[in-house]
C-alpha positions as CSV (number, residue, x, y, z in Angstrom):
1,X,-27.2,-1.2,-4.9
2,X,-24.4,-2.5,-7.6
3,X,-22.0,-4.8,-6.0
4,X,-19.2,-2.4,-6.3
5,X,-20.7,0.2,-3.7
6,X,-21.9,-3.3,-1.6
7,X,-18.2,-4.5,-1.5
8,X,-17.0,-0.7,-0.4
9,X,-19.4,0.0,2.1
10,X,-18.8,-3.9,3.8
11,X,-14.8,-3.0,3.8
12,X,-15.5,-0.1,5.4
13,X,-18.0,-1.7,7.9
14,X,-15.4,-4.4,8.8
15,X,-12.1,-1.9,8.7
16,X,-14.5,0.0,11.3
17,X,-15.4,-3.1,13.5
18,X,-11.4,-4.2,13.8
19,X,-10.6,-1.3,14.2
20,X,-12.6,-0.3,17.2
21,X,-11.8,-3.6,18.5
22,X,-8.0,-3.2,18.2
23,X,-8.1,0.0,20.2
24,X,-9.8,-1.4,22.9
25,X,-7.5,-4.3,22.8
26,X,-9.7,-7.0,22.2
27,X,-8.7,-9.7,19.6
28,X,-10.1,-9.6,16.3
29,X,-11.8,-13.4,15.2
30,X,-9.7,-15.9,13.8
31,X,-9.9,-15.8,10.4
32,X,-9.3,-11.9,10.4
33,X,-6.4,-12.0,12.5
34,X,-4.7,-14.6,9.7
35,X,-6.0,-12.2,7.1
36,X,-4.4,-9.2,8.2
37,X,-0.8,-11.0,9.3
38,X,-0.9,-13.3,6.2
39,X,1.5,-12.5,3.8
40,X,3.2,-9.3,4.9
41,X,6.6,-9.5,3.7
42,X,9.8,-8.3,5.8
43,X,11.3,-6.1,3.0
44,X,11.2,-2.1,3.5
45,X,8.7,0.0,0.6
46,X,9.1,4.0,1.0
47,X,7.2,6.3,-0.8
48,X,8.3,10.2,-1.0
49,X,6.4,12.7,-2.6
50,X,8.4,15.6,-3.7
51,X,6.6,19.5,-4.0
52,X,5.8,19.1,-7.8
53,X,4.3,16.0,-7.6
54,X,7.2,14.3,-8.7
55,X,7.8,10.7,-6.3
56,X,9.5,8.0,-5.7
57,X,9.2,4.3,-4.6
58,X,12.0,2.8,-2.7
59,X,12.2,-0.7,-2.0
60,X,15.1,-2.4,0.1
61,X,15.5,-6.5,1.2
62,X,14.1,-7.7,-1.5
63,X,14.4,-11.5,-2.1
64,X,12.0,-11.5,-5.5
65,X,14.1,-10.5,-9.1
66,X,10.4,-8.9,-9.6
67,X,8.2,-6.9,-8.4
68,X,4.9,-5.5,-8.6
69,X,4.1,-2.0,-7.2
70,X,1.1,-0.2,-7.2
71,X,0.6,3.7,-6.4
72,X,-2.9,4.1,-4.1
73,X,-4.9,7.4,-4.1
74,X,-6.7,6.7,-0.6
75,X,-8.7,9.3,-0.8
76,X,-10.3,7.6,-3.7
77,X,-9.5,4.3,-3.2
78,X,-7.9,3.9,-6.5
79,X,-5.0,2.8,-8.0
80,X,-3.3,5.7,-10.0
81,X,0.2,3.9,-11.0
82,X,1.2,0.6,-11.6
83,X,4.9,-0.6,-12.3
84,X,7.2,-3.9,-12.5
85,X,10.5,-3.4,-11.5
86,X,13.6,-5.6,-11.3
87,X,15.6,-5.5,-8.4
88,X,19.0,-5.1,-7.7
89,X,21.8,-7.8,-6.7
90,X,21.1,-6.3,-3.3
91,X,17.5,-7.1,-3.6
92,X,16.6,-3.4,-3.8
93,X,14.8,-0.6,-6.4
94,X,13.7,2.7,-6.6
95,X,11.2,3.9,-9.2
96,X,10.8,8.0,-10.5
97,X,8.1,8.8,-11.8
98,X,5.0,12.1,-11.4
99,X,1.9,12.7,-11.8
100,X,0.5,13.0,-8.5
101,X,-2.5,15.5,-7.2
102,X,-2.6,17.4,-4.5
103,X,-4.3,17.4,-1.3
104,X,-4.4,13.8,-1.8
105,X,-3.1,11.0,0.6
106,X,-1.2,8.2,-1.0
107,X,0.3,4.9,-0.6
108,X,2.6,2.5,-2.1
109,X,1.7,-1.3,-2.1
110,X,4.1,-4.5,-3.5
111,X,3.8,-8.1,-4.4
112,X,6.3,-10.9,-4.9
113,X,5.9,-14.1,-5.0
114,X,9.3,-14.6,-2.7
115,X,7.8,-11.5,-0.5
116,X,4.8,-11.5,0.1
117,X,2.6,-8.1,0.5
118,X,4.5,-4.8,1.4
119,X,3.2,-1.2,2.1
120,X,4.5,1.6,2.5
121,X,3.2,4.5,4.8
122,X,0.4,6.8,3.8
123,X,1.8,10.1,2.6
124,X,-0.2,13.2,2.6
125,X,0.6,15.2,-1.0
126,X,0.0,19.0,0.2
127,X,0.2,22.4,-2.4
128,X,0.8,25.2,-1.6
């Protein structure tokens, strides 16, 4: 199998396991309960998708003067966008851009140095 395929299938297998353990309510073991709280940031990422395609990233209660921000396909596990933007004296930005598919679900991530990992929620992009 290559390694890429390995690495996929054991995120999968693991997402599954903590999963199925969180909805039962059992803890997850140490070191994954440190890697899933570790370094989530308290800042607000948005992601609207408009019905061209069209979308935007919002991000508000930013302490970084950067930031990274990727665009996720989920249902590919891919990433389809990638920007840097600079943020606002109120620690905030907003990004335009298109491009997207449809019937696809996607997801907006950020890093900062000053905050950490953010994500937005998954958005399903439907055509009609």
């Amino acid at each position: 199998m290559k390694p890429a395929l390995r690495w996929r299938l054991w995120l999968m297998t693991t997402g599954a396991v903590l999963g199925l353990l969180a909805t039962i309510g059992v803890a997850p073991p140490a070191s994954a309960s440190t890697a899933a709280s570790q370094g989530w940031g308290d800042a607000d990422l948005t992601l609207r998708i408009f019905d061209d395609g069209d979308y935007r990233v919002r991000g508000e209660g930013y302490e970084a003067h950067r930031v990274q921000i990727w665009i996720i396909n989920e249902s590919q596990n891919r990433v389809v966008d990638e920007f840097s933007a600079r943020t606002d004296d109120d620690g905030d930005f907003a990004i335009r851009d298109d491009g997207l598919r449809c019937d696809r679900t996607y997801r907006a991530v950020s890093y900062s140095g000053d905050d950490d990992w953010n994500v937005s929620s998954a958005v399903r992009f439907h055509c009609d």
